[in-house]
C-alpha positions as CSV (number, residue, x, y, z in Angstrom):
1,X,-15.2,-46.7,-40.7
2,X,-12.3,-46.1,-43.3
3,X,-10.7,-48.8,-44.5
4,X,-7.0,-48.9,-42.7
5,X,-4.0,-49.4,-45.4
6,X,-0.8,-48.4,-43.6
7,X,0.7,-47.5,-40.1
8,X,3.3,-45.6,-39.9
9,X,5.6,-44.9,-36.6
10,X,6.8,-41.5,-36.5
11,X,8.8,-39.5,-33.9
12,X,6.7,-41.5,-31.0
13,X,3.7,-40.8,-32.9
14,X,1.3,-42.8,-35.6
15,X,0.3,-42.1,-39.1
16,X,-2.6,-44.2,-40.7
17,X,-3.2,-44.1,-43.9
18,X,-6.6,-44.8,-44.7
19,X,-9.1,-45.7,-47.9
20,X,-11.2,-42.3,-47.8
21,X,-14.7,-43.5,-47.9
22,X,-15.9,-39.9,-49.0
23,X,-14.3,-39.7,-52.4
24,X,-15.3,-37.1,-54.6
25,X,-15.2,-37.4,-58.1
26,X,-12.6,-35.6,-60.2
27,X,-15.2,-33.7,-62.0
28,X,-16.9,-32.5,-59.1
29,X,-12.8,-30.9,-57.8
30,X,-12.7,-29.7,-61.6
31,X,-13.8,-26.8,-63.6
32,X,-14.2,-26.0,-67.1
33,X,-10.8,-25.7,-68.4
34,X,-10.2,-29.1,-68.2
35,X,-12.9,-32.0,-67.2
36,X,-14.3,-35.6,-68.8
37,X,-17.4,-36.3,-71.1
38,X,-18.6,-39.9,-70.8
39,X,-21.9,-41.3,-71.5
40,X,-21.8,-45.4,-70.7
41,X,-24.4,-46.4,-68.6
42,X,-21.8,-48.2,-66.8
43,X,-19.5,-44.4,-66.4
44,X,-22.0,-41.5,-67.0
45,X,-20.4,-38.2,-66.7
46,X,-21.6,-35.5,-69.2
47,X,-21.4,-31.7,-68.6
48,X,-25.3,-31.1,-69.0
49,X,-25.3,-27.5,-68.6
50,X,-22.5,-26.5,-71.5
51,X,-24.1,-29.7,-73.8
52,X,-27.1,-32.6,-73.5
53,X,-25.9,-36.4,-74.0
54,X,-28.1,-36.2,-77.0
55,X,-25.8,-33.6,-78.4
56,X,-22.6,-35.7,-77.5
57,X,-24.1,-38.4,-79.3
58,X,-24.1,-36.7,-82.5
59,X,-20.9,-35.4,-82.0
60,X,-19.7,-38.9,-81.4
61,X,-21.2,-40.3,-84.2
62,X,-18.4,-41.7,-87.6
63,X,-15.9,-43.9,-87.6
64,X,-13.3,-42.8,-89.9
65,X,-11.4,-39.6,-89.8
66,X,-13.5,-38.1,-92.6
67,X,-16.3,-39.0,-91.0
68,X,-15.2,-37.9,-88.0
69,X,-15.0,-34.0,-89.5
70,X,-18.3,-34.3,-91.1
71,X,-20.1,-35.5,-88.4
72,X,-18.1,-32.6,-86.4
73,X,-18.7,-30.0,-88.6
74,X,-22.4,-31.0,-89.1
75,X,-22.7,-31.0,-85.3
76,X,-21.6,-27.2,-85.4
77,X,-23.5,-26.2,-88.0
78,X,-26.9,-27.6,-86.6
79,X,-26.3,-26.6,-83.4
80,X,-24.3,-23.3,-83.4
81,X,-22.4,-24.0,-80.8
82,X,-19.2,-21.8,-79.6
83,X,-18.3,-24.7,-76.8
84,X,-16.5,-27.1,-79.4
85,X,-14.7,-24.4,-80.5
86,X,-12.9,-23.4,-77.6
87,X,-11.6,-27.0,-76.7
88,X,-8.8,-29.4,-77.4
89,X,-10.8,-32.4,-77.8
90,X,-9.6,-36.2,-77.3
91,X,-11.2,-39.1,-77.2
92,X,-11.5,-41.5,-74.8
93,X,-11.6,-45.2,-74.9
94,X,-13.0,-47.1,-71.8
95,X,-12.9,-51.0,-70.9
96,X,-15.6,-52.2,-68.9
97,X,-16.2,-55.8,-67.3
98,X,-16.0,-56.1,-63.8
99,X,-14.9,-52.3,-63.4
100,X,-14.1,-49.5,-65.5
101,X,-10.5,-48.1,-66.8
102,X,-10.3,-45.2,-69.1
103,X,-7.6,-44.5,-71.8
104,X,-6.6,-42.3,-74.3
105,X,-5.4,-45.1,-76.3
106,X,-7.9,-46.7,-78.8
107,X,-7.7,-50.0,-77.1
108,X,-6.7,-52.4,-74.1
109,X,-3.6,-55.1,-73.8
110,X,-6.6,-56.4,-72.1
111,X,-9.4,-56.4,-74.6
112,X,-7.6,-56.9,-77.9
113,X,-10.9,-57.9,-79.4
114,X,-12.3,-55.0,-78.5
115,X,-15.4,-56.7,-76.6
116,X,-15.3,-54.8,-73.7
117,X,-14.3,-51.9,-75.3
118,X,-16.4,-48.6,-75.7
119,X,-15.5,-45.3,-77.2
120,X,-18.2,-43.1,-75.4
121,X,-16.4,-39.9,-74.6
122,X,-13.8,-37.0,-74.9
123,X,-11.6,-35.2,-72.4
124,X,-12.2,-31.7,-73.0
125,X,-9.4,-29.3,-72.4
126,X,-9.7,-25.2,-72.9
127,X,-7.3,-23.4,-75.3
128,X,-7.2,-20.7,-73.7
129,X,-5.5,-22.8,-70.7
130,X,-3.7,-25.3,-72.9
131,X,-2.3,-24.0,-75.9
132,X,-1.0,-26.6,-78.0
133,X,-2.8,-29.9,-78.9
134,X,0.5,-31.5,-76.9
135,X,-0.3,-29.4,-73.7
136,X,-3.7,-30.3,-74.4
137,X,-3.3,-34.1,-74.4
138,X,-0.6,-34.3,-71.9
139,X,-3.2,-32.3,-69.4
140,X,-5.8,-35.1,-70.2
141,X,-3.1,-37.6,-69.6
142,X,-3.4,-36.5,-66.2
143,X,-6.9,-36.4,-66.0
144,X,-7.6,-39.8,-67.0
145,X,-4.9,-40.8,-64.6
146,X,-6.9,-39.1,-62.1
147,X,-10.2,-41.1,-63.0
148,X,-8.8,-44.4,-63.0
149,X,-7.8,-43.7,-59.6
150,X,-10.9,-42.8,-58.6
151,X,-12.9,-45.7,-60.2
152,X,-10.5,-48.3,-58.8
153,X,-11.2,-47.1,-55.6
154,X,-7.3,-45.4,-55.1
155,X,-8.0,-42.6,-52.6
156,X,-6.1,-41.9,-49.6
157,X,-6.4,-39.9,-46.5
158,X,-4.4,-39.7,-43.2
159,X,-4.5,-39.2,-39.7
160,X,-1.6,-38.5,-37.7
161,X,-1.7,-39.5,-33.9
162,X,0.3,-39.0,-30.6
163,X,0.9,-41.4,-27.8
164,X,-2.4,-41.3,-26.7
165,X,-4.6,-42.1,-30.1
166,X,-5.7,-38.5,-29.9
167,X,-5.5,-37.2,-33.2
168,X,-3.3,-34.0,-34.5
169,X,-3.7,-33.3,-37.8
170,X,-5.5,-35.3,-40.7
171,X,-6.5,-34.6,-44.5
172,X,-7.7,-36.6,-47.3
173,X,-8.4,-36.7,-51.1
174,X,-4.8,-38.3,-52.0
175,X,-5.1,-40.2,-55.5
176,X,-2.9,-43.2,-56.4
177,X,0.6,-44.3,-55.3
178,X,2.1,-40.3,-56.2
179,X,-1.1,-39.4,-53.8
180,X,-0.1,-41.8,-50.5
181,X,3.2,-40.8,-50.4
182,X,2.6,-37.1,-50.1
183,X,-0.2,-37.8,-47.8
184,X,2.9,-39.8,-45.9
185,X,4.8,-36.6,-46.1
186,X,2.3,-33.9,-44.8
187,X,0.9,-36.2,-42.0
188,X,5.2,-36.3,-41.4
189,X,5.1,-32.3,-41.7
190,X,1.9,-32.1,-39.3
191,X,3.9,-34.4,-36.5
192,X,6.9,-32.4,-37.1
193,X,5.1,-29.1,-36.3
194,X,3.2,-30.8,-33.2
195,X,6.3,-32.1,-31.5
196,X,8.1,-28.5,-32.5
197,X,5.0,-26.8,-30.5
198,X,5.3,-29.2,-27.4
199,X,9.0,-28.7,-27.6
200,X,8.2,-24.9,-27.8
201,X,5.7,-25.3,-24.8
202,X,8.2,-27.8,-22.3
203,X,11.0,-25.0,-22.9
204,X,9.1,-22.3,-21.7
205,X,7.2,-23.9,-19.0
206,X,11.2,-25.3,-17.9
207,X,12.1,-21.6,-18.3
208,X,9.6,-20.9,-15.7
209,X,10.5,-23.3,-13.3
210,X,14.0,-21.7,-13.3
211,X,12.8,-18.7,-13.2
212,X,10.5,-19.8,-10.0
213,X,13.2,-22.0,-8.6
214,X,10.7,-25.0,-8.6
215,X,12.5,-27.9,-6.9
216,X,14.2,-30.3,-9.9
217,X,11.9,-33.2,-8.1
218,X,9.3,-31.4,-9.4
219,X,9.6,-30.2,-12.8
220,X,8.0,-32.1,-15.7
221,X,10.3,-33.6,-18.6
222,X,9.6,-34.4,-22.0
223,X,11.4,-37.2,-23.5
């Protein structure tokens, strides 16, 4: 059963927002224009069919800028690879103890020490979508956003019900605070449009009535 967060009372019905139990990962809803490489055994995510971890590995080999390049450009050279052309690439940092949060700074408030620290990744995001390194890194921005989310467990669903518990509209796959409150706002719009359709339905029903001269005893009212 989901893990209830919040009740809301809305217009004589209620919205719950809920944990959503079937979360699915970021890049499993992404593509290839935009999407994370991480190879901790703690936070494995590597796109096997555009490189191998091996691969990565040697990409993420070097420590200094200039060894950075070297290793890069070696790593082009021995594998003749087109995919490392076509990307922005930024690295990722990742501290790791009793969970796992992902930046794209090179360390943690957290972790000055750097002990729980690992550098084991890259967002990848596509030129041809992102055209400057800002756009690039601003996109990535996101996406990390997006993980953390999802790692900490910050996914949200609702389901909007009437008087009765019977439910009229639900949806989930909301990430983080910016995620609730627009789930809070749809499950709002799918209420709206539910009491505009039984509104809809009394008024023509009423219109009936009249139009059959039904005894007032006898005609049904929606408060």
């Amino acid at each position: 059963m989901e893990n209830l967060i919040e009740k809301i009372e809305y217009k004589n019905h209620q919205i719950k927002i809920v944990q959503d139990a079937d979360d699915i990962s970021p890049q499993e809803n992404g593509d290839d224009s935009l999407f994370l490489v991480h190879y901790h055994h703690r936070s494995f995510y590597v796109k096997s069919e555009l490189f191998t971890e091996d691969e990565l590995r040697s990409f993420l080999n070097g420590s200094t800028k200039k060894e950075y390049k070297q290793h890069y450009d070696n790593w082009k050279s021995e594998y003749k690879s087109l995919i490392f052309h076509k990307y922005h690439i930024i690295p990722v940092s990742a501290y790791i103890h009793s969970g796992v949060t992902l930046s794209l700074a090179k360390s943690f408030a957290l972790d000055s020490g750097g002990f729980d620290t690992s550098h084991c990744g890259f967002v990848f995001a596509a030129k041809s979508e992102f055209k400057t390194a800002k756009k690039a890194r601003a996109a990535a921005a996101g996406l990390i956003s997006t993980w953390n989310n999802y790692l900490s467990g910050e996914i949200y669903g609702y389901i909007a019900e009437n008087k009765d518990g019977e439910c009229v509209g639900s949806c989930w796959g909301f990430y983080g605070d910016e995620g609730k409150a627009d789930a809070i706002l749809n499950a709002k719009d799918e209420i709206d449009c539910e009491v505009k359709s039984l509104q809809k339905k009394h008024l023509a029903k009423l219109r009936q009535y009249i139009f059959n001269k039904v005894n007032l005893l006898y005609r049904e009212f929606v408060v």
